[in-house]
N, C-alpha and C positions, 0 to 999 in steps of 0.2 A: 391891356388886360393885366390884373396882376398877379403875380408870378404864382401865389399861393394857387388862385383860380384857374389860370393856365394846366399847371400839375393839376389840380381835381379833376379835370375835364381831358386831359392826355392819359388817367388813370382809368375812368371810365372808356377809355378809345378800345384801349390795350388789352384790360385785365381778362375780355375770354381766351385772346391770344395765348397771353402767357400761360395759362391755366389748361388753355390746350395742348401745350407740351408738358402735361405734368409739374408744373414748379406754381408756387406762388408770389404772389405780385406783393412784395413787402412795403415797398415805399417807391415815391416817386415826387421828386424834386427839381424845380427849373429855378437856376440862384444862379447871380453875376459871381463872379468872381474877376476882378479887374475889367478888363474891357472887354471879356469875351461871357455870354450866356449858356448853361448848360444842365440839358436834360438828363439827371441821372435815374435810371430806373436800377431798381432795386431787388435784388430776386432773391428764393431761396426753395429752399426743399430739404427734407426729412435725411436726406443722402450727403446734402450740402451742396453747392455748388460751383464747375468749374468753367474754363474757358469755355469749351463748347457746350455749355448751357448759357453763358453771356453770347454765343455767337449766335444760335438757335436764335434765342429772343429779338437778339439784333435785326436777326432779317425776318423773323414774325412782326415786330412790330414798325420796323421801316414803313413799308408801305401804306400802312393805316394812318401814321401819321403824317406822311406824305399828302396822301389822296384826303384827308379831314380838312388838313391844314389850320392845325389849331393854336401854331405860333405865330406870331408878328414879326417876327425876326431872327435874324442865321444865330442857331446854336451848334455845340458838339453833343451827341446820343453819346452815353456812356449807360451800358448795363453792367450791375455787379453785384456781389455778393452785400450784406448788408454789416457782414463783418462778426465776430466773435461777441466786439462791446456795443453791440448795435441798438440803438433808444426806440424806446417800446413808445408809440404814442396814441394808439388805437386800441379802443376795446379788444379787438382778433390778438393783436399784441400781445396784451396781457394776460386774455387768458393763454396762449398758445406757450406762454412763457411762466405760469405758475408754477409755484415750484421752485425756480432757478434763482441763482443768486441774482444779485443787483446792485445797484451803485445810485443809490438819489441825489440828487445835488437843489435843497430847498434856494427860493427867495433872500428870505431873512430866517436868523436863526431860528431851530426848534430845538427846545432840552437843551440851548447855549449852545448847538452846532448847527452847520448848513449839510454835512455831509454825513450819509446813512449807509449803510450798506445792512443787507440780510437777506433773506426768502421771502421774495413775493409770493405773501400771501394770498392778495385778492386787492382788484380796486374797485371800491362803488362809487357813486355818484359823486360823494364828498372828500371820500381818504383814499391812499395807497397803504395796507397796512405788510407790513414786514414782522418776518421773526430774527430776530437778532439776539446775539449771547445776552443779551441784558432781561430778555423776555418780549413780548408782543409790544409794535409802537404802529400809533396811527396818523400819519401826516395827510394833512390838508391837501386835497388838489390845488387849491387857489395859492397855495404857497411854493409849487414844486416848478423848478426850471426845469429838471429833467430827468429821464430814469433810464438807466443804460444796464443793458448783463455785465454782471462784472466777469469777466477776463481774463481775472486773475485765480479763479478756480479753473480754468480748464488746461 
């Protein structure tokens, strides 16, 4: 199974779980990293979160994905925060994140640059639009590698 599908379906397993301790289920990733596999689920809440909300989940979601069995092979479970500069890739994402600064990193260049920064505006179907010192700019979905909170304002 591959790895993208793996996480989709270990995300449906979980996400009443998580959600039953009050936090939300941010993201969820099954990625090699040298010769070992690993499960990182992703968490978060309005409060933010610490160890013992990574420990909570841990043993909330242990056993579901135990008794499912919805891997093929031995990984390491990691739950964690999703981080400060954490990349927005979901609708839930973006709107939850309007407002906030950000950090885009396009494709190929736009306006002669790859790299944006401003307020997430809103993203529809087509663009990600930002407000930036220069005034409103609307970049292409099809062009965007990636859009992360910028970091560097908090």
């Amino acid at each position: 199974m591959a790895a993208s599908n793996t996480a989709s379906k270990v995300e449906k397993l979980i996400r009443p779980a998580v959600e039953a301790l009050g936090l939300r289920l941010w993201d969820v990733r099954f990625i090699k990293e040298g010769a070992s596999w690993y499960l990182r689920v992703y968490i978060d809440s309005d409060d933010g979160i610490d160890l013992q909300n990574c420990t909570d989940v841990s043993h909330a979601i242990d056993p579901i994905i135990d008794r499912e069995d919805p891997i093929d092979r031995a990984y390491f479970l990691e739950v964690c925060s999703p981080g400060l500069c954490r990349e927005l890739k979901t609708d839930a994402h973006f709107e939850a994140m309007k407002n906030r600064p950000v950090k885009v990193h396009t494709i190929r260049a736009e306006e002669g640059q790859r790299d944006f920064e401003g307020i997430l505006l809103e993203r529809t179907a087509d663009a990600v639009i930002l407000k930036t010192d220069e005034g409103e700019i609307s970049l292409p979905r099809n062009n965007i590698s990636s859009v992360k909170l910028n970091d560097d304002n908090f």
